[in-house]
C-alpha positions as CSV (number, residue, x, y, z in Angstrom):
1,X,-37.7,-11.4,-8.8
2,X,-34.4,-8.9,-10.0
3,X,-36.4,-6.6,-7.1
4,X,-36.6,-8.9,-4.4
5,X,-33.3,-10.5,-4.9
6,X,-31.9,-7.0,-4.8
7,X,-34.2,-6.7,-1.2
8,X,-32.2,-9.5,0.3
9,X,-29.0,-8.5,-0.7
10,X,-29.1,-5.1,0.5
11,X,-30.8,-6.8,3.9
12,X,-27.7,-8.9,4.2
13,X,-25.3,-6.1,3.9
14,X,-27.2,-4.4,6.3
15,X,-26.9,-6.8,8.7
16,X,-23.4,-7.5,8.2
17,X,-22.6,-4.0,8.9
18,X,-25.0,-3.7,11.8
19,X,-22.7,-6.2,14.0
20,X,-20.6,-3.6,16.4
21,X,-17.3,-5.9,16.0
22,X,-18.0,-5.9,11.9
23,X,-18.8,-2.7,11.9
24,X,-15.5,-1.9,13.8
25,X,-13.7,-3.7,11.8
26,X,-14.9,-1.7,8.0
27,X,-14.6,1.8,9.7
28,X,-10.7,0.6,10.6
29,X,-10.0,-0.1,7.1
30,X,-11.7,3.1,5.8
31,X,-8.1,4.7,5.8
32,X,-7.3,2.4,2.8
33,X,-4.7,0.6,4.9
34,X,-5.0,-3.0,5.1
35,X,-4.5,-5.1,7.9
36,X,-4.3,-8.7,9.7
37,X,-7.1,-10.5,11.0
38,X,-4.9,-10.0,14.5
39,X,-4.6,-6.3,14.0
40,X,-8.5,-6.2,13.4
41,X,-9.3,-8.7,16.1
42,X,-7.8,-6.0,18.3
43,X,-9.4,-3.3,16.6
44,X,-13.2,-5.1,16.9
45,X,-12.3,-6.6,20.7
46,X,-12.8,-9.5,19.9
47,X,-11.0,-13.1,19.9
48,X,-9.2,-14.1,16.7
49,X,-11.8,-16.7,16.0
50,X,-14.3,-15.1,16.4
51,X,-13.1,-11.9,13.9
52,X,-12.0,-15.0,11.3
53,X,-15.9,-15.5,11.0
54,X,-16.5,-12.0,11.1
55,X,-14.0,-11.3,8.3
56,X,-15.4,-14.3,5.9
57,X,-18.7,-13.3,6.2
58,X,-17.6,-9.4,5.2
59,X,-15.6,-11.1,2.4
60,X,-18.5,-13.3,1.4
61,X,-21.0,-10.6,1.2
62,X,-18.0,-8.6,-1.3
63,X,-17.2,-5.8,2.0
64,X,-13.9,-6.7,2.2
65,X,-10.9,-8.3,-0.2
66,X,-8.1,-10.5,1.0
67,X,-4.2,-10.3,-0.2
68,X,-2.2,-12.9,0.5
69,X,1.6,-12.5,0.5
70,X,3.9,-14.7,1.3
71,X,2.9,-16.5,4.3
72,X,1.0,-13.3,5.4
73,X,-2.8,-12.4,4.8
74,X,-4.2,-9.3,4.8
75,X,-7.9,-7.4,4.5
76,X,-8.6,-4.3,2.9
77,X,-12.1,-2.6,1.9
78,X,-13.6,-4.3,-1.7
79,X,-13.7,-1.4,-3.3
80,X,-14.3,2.6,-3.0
81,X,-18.1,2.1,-3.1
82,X,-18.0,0.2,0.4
83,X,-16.1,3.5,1.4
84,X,-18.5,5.4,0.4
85,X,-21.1,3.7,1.9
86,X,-20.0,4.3,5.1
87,X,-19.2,7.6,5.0
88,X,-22.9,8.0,4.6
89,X,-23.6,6.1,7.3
90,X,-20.9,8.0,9.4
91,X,-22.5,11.3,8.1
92,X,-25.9,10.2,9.7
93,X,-24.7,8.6,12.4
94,X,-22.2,11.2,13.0
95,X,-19.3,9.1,14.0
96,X,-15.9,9.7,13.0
97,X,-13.5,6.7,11.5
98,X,-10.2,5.2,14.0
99,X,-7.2,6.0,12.4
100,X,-4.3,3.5,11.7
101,X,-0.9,4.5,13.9
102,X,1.6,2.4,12.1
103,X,4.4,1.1,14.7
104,X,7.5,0.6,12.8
105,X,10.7,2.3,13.5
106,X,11.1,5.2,11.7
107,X,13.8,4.7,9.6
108,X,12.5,1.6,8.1
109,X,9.2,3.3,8.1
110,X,10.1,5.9,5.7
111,X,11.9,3.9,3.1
112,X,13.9,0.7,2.7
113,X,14.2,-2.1,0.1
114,X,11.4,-4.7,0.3
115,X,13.6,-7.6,-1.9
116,X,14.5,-5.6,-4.7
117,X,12.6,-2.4,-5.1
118,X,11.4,0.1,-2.7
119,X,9.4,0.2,-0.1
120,X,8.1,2.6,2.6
121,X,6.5,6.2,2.7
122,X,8.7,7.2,0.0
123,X,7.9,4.6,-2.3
124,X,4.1,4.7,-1.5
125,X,4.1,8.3,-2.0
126,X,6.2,7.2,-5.6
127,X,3.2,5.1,-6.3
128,X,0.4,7.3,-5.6
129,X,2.3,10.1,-8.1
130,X,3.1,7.7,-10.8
131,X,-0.5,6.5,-11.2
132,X,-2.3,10.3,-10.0
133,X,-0.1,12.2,-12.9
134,X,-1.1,9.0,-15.1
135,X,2.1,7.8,-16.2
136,X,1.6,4.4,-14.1
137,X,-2.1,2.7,-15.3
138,X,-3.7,-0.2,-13.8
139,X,-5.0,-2.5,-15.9
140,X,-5.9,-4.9,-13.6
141,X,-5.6,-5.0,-9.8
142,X,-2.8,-6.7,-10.1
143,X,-0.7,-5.3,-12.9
144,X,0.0,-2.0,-14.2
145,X,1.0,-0.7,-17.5
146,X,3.1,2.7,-18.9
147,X,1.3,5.6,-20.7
148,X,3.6,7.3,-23.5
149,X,4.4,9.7,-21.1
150,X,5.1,7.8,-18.1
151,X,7.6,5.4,-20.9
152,X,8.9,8.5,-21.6
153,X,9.6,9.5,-18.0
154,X,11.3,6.6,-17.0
155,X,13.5,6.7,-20.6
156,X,14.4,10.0,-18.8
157,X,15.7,7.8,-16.0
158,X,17.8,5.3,-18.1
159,X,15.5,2.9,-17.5
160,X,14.9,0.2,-20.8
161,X,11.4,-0.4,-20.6
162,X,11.1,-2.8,-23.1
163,X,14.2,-4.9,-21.7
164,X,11.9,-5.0,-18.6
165,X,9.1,-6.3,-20.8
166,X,11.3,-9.1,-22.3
167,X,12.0,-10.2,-18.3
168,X,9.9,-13.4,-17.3
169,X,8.5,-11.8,-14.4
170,X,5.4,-9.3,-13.5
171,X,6.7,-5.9,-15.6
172,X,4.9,-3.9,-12.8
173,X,2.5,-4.4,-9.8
174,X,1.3,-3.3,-6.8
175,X,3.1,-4.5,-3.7
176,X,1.0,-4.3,-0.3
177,X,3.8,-2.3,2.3
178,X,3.8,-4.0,5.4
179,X,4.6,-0.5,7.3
180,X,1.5,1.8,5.6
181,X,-0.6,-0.9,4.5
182,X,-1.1,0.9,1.1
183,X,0.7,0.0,-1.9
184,X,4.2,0.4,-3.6
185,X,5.5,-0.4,-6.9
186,X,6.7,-4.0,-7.5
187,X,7.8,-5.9,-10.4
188,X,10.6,-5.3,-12.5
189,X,10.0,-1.7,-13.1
190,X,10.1,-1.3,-9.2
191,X,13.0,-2.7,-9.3
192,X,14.7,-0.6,-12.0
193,X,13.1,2.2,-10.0
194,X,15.0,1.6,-7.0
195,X,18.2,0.9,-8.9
196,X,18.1,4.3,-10.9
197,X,17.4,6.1,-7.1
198,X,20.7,3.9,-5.8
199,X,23.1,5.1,-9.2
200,X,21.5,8.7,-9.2
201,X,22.2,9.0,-5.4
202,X,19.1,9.6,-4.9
203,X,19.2,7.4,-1.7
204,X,22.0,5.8,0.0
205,X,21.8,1.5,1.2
206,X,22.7,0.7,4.6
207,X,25.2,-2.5,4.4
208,X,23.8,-3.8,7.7
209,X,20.0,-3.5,7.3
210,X,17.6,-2.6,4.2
211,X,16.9,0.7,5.5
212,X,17.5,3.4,2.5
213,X,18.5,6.9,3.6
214,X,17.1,10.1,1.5
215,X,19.7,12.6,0.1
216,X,19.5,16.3,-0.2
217,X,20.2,15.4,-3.7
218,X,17.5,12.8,-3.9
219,X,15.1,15.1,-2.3
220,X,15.5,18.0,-4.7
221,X,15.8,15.8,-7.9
222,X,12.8,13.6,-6.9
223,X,10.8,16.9,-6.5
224,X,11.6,17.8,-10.0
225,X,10.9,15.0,-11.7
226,X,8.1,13.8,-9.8
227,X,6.5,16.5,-8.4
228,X,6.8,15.5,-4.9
229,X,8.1,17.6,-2.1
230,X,9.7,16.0,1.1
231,X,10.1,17.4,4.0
232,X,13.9,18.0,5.3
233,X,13.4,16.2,8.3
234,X,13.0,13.1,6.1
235,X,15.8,13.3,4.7
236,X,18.2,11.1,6.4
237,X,22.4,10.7,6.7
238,X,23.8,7.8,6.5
239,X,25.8,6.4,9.2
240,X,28.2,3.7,9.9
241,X,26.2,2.2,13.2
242,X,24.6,-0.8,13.4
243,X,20.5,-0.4,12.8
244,X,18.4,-1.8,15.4
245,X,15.9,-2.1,13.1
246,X,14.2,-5.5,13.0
247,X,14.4,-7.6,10.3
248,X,11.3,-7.6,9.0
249,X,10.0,-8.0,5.4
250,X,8.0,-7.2,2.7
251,X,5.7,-9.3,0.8
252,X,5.7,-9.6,-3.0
């Protein structure tokens, strides 16, 4: 019975990924970005309706995941397998993935408070560090803990870890970035994060928008203690003109 139920399960899938608009739709969020049933509806041509049925049935059958934030829901792959599995496919069928072109202006794009921590390519790029050198641990898809040496690190900062554990709020989490569609550091440690970048100079506020500018200071110090170079051309001066940015927000 274990055989054949394991027959009609991997006949399902099968079938779920067969379906060109489905299909469409996985190989889109191959790029671990996640995205809107209106930004895949686009992506699969196909009506909103019809990629709402497309999307639960990919949900049902564990393809995809749904995050909702706020009043906004997105979709991202289930898991790494899923990817996995269709870059076999792609490797026989020799098709290449789409690629996700984000669309927001560029200044928001690369970093800017999302309530009270960062957000943006700078604070994604943050994220991926913190968890890749293993100071930041997931122990949950939802939450995250410190290793010794990522407590350590952020002591380095100033930060009080254990005043951030006595907070009654998430300590740290992953927030989904409306911008890269990957995640960036929430909780109260993103917070502290962002408030140790804003003392240490690191990057400057706008006082008319939440866009954050990059230092040359920040630049160079965030290479050192993170290991992460940034290109010059990122690094941005603050002005006093208006930004004409929209006002658009993340999610926690």
């Amino acid at each position: 019975m274990h055989a054949e139920h394991q027959d009609i399960g991997v006949s399902q899938v099968a079938a779920a990924i067969a379906e060109p608009a489905r299909t469409k739709i996985l190989c889109s969020l191959m790029d671990g970005h996640a995205r809107t049933s209106t930004e895949l509806a686009a992506v699969a041509e196909v009506s909103a309706s019809t990629a709402s049925a497309h999307l639960a049935k990919l949900k049902d059958l564990a393809l995809v995941r749904l995050h909702v934030q706020g009043r906004h829901r997105y979709y991202s792959l289930a898991d790494k397998r899923v990817a996995q599995a269709l870059e076999a496919l792609m490797v026989i069928s020799q098709n290449a993935a789409p690629t996700f072109k984000p669309h927001t202006p560029d200044r928001l794009q690369f970093a800017r408070t999302c309530y009270d921590h960062m957000a943006g390519t700078l604070a994604v790029m943050l994220h991926d560090r913190l968890l890749e050198a293993g100071w930041l641990v997931a122990t949950d898809e939802q939450a995250y803990r410190l290793s010794d040496n990522g407590k350590a690190l952020f002591a380095g900062l100033g930060i009080e870890v254990e005043d951030l554990n006595a907070l009654r709020r998430k300590f740290a989490c992953p927030c989904l970035d409306w911008s890269m569609r990957r995640p960036h550091l929430g909780g109260s440690l993103g917070a502290a994060l962002l408030q140790a970048a804003l003392k240490r100079k690191w990057v400057t506020q706008d006082l008319d928008s939440r866009a954050l500018a990059l230092t040359a200071v920040g630049r160079k110090e965030i290479r050192a203690k993170f290991g992460i170079a940034l290109p010059i051309e990122n690094s941005q001066t603050k002005t006093s003109q208006p930004s004409a940015t929209p006002a658009g927000r993340d999610h926690v």
